[in-house]
C-alpha positions as CSV (number, residue, x, y, z in Angstrom):
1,X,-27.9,133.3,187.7
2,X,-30.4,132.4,190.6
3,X,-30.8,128.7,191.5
4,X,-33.2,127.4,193.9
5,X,-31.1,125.2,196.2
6,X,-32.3,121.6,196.5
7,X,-31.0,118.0,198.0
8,X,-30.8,115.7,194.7
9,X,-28.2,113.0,194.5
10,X,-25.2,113.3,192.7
11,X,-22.6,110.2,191.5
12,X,-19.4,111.1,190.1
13,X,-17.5,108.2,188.3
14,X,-14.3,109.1,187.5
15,X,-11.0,107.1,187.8
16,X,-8.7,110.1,188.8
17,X,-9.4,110.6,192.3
18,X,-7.9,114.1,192.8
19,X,-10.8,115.1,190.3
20,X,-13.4,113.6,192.0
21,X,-12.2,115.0,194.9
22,X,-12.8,118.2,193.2
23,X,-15.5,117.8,191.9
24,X,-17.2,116.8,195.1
25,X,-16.5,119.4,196.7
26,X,-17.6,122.1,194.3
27,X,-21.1,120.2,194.1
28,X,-21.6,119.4,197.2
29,X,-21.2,123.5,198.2
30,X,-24.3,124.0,195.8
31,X,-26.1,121.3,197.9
32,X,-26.3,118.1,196.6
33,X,-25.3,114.9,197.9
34,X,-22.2,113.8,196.1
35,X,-21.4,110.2,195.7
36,X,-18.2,108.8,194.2
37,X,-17.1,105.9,192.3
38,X,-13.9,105.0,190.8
39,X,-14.9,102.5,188.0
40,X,-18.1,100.6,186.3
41,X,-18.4,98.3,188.2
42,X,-18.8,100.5,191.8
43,X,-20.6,102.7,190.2
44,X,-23.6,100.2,189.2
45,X,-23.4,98.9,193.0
46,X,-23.8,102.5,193.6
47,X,-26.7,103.1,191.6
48,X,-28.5,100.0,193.5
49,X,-28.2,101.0,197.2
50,X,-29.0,104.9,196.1
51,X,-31.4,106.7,194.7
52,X,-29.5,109.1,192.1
53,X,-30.6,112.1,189.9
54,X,-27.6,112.4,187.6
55,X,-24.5,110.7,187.0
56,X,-21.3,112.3,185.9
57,X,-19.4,109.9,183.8
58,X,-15.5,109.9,182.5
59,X,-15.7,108.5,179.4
60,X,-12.4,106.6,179.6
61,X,-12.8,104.2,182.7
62,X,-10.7,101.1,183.9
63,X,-13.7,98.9,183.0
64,X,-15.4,100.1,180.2
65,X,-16.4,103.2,178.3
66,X,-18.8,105.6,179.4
67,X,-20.7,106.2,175.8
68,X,-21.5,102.3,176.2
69,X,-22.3,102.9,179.7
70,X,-24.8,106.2,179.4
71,X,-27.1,103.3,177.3
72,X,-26.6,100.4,180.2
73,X,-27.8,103.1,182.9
74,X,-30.8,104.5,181.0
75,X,-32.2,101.7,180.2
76,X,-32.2,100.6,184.2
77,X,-32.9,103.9,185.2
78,X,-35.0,106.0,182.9
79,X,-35.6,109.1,185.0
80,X,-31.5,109.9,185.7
81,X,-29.6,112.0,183.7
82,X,-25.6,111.1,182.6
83,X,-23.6,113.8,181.9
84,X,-20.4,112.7,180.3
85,X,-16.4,113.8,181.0
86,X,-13.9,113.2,178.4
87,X,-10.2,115.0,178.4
88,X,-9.9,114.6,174.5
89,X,-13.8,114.9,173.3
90,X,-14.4,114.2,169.5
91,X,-17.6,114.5,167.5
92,X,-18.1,111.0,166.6
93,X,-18.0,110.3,170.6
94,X,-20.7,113.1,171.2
95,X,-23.2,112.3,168.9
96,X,-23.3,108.8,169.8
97,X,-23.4,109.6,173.7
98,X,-26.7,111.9,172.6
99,X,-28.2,109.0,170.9
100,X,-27.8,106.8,173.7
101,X,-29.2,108.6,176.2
102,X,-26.6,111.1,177.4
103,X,-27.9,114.8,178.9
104,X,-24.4,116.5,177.5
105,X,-21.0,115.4,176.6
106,X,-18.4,118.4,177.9
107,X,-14.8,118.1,178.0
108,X,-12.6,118.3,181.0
109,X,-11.3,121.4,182.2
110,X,-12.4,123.5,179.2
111,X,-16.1,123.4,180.0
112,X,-15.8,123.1,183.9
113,X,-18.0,126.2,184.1
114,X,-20.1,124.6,182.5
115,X,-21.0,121.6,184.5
116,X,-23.0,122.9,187.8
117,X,-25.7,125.1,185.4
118,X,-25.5,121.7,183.3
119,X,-26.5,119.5,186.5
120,X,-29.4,122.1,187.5
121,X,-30.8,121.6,184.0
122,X,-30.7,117.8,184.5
123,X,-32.1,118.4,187.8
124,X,-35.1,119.8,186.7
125,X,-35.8,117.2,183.6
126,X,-35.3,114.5,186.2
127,X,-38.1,116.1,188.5
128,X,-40.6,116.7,185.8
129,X,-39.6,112.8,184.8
130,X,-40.3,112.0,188.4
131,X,-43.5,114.4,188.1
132,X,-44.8,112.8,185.0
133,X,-43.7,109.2,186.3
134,X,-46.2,110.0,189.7
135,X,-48.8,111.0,187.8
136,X,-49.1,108.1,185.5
137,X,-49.1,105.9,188.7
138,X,-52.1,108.0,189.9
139,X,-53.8,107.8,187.3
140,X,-53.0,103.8,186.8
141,X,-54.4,103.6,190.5
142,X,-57.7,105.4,189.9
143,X,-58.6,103.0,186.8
144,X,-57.2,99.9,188.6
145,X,-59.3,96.9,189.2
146,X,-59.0,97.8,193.4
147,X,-61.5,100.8,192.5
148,X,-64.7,98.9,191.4
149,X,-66.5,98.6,194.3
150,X,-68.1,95.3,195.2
151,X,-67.4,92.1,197.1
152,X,-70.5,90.4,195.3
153,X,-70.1,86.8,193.4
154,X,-71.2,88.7,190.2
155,X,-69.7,91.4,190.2
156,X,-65.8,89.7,191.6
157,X,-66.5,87.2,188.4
158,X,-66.7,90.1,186.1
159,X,-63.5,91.8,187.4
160,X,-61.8,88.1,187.2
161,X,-62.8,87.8,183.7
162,X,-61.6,91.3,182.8
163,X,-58.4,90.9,184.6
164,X,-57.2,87.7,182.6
165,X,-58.7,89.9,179.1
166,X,-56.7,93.2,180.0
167,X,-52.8,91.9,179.5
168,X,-53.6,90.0,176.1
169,X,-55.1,92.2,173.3
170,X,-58.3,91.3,172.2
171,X,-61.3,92.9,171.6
172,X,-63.9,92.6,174.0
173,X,-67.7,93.1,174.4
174,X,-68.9,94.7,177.8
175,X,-73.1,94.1,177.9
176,X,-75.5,95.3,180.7
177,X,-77.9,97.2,181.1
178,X,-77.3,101.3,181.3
179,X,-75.8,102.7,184.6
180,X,-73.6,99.1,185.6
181,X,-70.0,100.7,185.0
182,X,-69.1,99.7,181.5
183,X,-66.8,102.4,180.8
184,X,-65.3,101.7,184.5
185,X,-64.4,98.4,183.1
186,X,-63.1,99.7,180.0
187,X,-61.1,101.9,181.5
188,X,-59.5,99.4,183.6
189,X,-58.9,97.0,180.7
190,X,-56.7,99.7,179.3
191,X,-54.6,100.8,182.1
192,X,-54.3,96.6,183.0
193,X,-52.9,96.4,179.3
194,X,-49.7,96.9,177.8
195,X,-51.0,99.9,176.1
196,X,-51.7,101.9,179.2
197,X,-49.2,104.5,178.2
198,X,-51.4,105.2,175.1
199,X,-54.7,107.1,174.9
200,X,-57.9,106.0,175.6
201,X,-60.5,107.9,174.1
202,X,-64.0,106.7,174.6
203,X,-67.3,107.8,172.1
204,X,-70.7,107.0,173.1
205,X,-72.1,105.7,169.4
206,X,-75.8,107.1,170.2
207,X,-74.0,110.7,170.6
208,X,-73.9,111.6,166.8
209,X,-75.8,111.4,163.6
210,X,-74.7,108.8,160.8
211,X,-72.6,111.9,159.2
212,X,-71.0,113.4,162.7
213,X,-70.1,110.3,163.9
214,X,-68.2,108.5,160.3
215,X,-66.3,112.1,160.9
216,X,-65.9,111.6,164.6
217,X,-64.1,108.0,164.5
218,X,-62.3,108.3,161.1
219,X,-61.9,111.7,160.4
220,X,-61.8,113.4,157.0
221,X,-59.5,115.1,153.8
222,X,-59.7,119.0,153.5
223,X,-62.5,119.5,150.9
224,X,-64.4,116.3,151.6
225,X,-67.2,118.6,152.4
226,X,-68.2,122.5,152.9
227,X,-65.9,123.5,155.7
228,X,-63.5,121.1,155.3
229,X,-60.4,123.2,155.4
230,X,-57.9,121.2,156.6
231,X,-57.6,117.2,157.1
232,X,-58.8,116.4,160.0
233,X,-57.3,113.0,162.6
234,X,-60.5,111.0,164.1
235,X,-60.4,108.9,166.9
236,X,-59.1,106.2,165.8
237,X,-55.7,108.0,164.4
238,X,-56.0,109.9,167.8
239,X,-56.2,106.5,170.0
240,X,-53.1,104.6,167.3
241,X,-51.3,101.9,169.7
242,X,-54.1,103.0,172.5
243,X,-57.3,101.7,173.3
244,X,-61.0,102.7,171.7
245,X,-64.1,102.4,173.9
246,X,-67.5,102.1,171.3
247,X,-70.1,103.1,174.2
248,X,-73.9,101.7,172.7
249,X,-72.5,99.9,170.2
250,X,-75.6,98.4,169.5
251,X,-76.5,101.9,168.0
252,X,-74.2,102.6,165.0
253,X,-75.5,102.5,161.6
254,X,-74.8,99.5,159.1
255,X,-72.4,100.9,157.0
256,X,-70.6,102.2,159.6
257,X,-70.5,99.1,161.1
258,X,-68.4,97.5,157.8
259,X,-66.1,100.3,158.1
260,X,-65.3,99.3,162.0
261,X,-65.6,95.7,160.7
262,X,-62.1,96.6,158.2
263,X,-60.4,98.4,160.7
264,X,-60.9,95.0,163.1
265,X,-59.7,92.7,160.4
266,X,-56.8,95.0,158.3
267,X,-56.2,97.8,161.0
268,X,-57.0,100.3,157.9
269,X,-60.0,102.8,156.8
270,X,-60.8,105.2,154.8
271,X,-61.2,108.5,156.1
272,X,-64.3,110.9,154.6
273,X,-63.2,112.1,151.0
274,X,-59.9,109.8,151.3
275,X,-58.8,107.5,148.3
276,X,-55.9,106.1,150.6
277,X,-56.3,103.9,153.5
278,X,-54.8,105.4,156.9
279,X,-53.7,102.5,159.4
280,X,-53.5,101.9,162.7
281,X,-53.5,99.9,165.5
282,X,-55.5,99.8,168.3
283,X,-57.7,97.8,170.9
284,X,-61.4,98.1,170.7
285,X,-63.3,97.4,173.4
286,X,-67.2,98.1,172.7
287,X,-70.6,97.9,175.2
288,X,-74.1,97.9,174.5
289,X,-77.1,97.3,176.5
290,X,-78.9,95.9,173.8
291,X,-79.0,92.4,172.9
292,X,-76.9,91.6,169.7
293,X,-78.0,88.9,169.0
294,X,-81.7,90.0,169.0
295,X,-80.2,92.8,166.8
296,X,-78.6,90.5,164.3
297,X,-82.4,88.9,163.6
298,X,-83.7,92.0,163.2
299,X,-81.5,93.0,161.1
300,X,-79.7,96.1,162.6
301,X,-75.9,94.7,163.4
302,X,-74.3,92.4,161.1
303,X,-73.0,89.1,162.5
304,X,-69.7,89.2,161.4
305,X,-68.7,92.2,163.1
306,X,-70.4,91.0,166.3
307,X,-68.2,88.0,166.0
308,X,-65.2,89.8,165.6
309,X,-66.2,92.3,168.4
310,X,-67.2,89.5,170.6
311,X,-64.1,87.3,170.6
312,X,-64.4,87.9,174.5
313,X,-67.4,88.9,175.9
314,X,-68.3,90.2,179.8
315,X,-71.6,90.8,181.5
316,X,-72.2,93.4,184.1
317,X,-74.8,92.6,186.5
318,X,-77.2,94.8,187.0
319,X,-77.5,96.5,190.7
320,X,-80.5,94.7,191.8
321,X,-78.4,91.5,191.3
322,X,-75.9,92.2,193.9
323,X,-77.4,93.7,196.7
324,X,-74.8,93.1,198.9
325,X,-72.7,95.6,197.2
326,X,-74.9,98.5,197.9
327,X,-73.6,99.4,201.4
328,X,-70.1,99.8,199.7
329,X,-71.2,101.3,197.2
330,X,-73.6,104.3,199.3
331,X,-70.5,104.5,201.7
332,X,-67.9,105.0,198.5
333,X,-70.5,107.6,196.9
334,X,-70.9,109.3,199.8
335,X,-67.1,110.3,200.4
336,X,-67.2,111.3,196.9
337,X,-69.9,113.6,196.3
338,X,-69.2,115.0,200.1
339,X,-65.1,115.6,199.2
340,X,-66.6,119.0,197.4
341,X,-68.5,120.1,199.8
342,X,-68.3,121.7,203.7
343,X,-70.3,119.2,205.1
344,X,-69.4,116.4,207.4
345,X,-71.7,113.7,207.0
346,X,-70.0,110.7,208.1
347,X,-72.7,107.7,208.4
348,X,-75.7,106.3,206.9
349,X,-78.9,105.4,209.1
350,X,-80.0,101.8,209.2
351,X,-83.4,102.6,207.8
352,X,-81.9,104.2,204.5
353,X,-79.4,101.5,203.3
354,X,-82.7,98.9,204.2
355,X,-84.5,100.9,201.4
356,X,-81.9,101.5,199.1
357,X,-81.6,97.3,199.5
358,X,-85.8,97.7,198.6
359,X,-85.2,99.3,195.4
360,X,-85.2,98.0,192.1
361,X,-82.6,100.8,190.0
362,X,-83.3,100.4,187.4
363,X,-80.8,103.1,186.7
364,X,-78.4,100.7,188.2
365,X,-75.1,102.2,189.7
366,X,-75.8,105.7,188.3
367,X,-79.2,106.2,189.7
368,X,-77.5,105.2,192.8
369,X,-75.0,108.2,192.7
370,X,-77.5,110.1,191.8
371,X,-80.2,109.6,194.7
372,X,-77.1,110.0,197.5
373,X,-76.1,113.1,195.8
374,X,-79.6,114.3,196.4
375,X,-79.8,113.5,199.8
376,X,-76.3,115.4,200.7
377,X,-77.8,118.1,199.3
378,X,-80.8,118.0,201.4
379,X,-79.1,116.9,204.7
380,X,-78.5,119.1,207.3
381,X,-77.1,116.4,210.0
382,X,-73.7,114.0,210.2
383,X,-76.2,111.4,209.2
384,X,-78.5,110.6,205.8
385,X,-81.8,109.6,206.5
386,X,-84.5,108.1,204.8
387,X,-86.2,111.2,204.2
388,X,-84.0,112.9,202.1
389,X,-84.4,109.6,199.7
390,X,-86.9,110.3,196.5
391,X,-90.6,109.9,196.9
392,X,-90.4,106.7,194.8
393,X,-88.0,104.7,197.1
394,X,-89.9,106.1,200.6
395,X,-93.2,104.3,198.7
396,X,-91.4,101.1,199.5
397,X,-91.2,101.6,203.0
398,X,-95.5,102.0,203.6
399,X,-95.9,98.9,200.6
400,X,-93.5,96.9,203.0
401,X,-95.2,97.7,206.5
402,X,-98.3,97.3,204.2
403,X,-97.7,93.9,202.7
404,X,-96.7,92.6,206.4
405,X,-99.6,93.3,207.8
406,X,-101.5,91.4,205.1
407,X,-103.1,87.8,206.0
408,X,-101.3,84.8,205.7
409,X,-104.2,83.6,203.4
410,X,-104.0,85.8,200.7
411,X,-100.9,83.3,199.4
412,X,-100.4,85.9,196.1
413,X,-99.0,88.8,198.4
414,X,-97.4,85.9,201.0
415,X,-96.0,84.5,197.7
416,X,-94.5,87.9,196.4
417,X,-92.8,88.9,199.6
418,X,-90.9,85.7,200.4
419,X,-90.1,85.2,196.5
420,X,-88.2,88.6,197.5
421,X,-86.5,87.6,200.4
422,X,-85.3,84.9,198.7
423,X,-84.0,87.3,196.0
424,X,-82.2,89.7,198.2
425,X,-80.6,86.2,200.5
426,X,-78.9,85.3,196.9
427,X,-78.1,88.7,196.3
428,X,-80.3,88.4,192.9
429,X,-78.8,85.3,191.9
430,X,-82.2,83.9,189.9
431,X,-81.2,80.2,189.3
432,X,-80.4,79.6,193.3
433,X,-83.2,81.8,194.2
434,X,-85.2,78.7,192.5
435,X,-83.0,76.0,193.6
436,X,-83.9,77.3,197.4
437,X,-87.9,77.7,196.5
438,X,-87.9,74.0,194.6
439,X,-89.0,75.7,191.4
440,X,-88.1,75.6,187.6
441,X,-86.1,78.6,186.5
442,X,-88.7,79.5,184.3
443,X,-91.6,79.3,186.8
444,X,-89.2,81.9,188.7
445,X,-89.1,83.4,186.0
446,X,-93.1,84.1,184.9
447,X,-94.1,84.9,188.6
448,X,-91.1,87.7,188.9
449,X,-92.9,89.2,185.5
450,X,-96.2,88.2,187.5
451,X,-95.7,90.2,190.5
452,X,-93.5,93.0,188.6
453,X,-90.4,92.0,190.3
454,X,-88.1,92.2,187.8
């Protein structure tokens, strides 16, 4: 048999010296690093000044016994694999070496042959461990908090707020317009949480009819309708000890809405043509860009799911808000959308970010994306320049030259302009944008809608 030689880190823990001795040498001649131990209690110092891959373990040892042991070293180090030496090996022994971890139980000098193919098949469960183990932690680090981009005040109150919301397990309502990273959030609520070893499956509730979406979140029974063959998990069962994310909430029918409202109080439902209730348990975290509340008047969400869904609720800014954070943000999208391409654009001219600062996205962070996307497609130089932007945004640029040409008496226009100057100084911050031009919030308010600011 062929085995690709590798360095991994082998301890041996065995009280009879001449075996370890043995032992040591036959390992090390297949190329691992051999480390050796005579008892317990230099084994575990061992373990804390080296990085090992798989122990072998005498079952009989000065301090202690070596079943016990195999549970002691799992649970401090998940990843190794013990392989356990006994001279007299009995069933009862084995079984309960298996169950506490062990990789094999083999018995001295009988199954010697045995032991370097048995350390090559530990080897390679350790590395996929150790594969598995990196990957998580990648994918922890792309949903992390540090990945929202944004220095803003409104933006770095929302990430506090969903920080101190992530390790307890409440539901929470994310609200904002369309396009300000709700699912971002979401995302990063889940893998801040306990549960981030669970799924998280998102469904955007505006997606699906009344029928395809019941069946989407809950599932059904073979037979519940024509071409129901077999039964059927939904998203829910899917997501169990995980995290659900209810994109437009604001959008799901009524009596769909009492069945989420059950599974919030009693963690149970019904799935379509069921007569028994399925539970589970899960986090629900839900975002709309309606206003609930509104909805509630009107008839078209029922309050006591809103206050059930809303025990802890966050609001995304939208992008005109926190102006500041565009530069990041063009920078950020820029290395992202050029990462699949062959071209080298590096910077971003002056004259580009000063428009982008001009706009009012209403598209928020995805119309963003989407306009420097367009503008590494059209670019040709290291640089993006204000004419690869869209028609509508270059507009600003001649209403601007325009408007600052006009005379100081015409005080509407004069008015206009400095109302947003003051807007882009507080980053879109409305009630200090009045404090600073002496005005009621609601005067603020009716000249923005005046002069089509907002």
């Amino acid at each position: 048999m062929f085995y690709t030689l590798k360095m991994n880190n082998v301890l041996i823990i065995d009280d009879e010296e001449k075996l370890r001795t043995l032992l040591s040498k036959i390992i090390t001649l297949e190329g691992f690093e051999v480390f050796q131990a005579g008892d317990i209690k230099s084994g575990f110092k061992r373990l804390e000044t080296t990085l090992i891959d798989v122990v072998l373990c005498d079952v009989k040892l000065p301090d202690g016994n070596g079943v016990d042991t195999v549970k002691i070293i799992k649970e401090k180090y998940p990843t190794l694999e013990v392989i356990l030496l006994t001279a007299y090996g009995n069933i009862p022994d084995g079984v309960q070496a298996i169950k506490n971890g062990a990789f094999d139980y083999i018995t001295k000098g009988d199954d010697n042959n045995k032991i370097i193919p048995l350390l090559y098949r530990a080897i390679e469960k350790v590395d996929l461990a150790k594969r598995v183990q990196q990957l998580e932690k990648q994918l922890d680090d792309k949903h992390s908090f540090d990945k929202i981009i944004g220095k803003s005040k409104t933006i770095q109150k929302a990430i506090e707020l969903a920080k101190k919301v992530a390790v307890n397990d409440t539901s929470v309502l994310l609200t904002g317009e369309t396009g300000t990273g709700k699912e971002v959030f979401a995302q990063a609520i889940h893998y801040a949480s306990s549960r981030n070893k669970q799924n998280f499956i998102a469904v955007n509730c505006s997606a699906f009819s009344k029928e395809l979406l019941e069946n989407e979140l809950f599932g059904h029974k073979a037979g519940s309708f024509t071409g129901a063959t077999k039964d059927t998990k939904g998203i829910f069962e899917e997501a169990n000890n995980g995290t659900v994310f209810l994109d437009e909430l604001g959008e799901m029918p009524l009596d769909l809405q009492a069945k989420l409202l059950r599974v919030l109080e009693t963690g149970e439902y019904l799935k379509v043509g069921d007569s028994k209730p399925t539970k589970v348990n899960v986090r629900i975290i839900a975002a709309t860009n309606r206003d609930l509340k509104k909805e509630i008047d009107a008839g078209n969400f029922r309050e006591d799911l809103f206050y059930r869904i809303a025990v802890f609720e966050i609001h995304l800014p939208p992008l005109r808000e926190r102006i500041s954070d565009i530069d990041d943000l063009a920078y950020f999208f820029l290395k992202k959308c050029t990462s699949n391409t062959n071209k080298k654009i590096t910077t971003i001219s002056k004259e580009y970010i000063d428009l982008l600062k001009q706009h009012h996205w209403k598209g928020n962070i995805r119309e963003l994306r989407n306009v420097i996307e367009r503008s590494i497609i059209l670019t040709e130089e290291n640089e993006l320049s204000k004419e690869t932007l869209p028609f509508e945004i270059l507009q600003l640029n001649k209403t601007t030259s325009k408007e600052k040409m006009l005379s100081a008496f015409e005080l509407a226009s004069a008015e206009k302009i400095h109302i947003q100057k003051v807007l882009n100084y507080t980053n879109g911050n409305k009630t200090k944008t009045a404090e600073l031009l002496g005005i009621a919030l609601t005067t603020l308010y009716r000249k923005l809608s005046e002069y089509s600011l907002e």
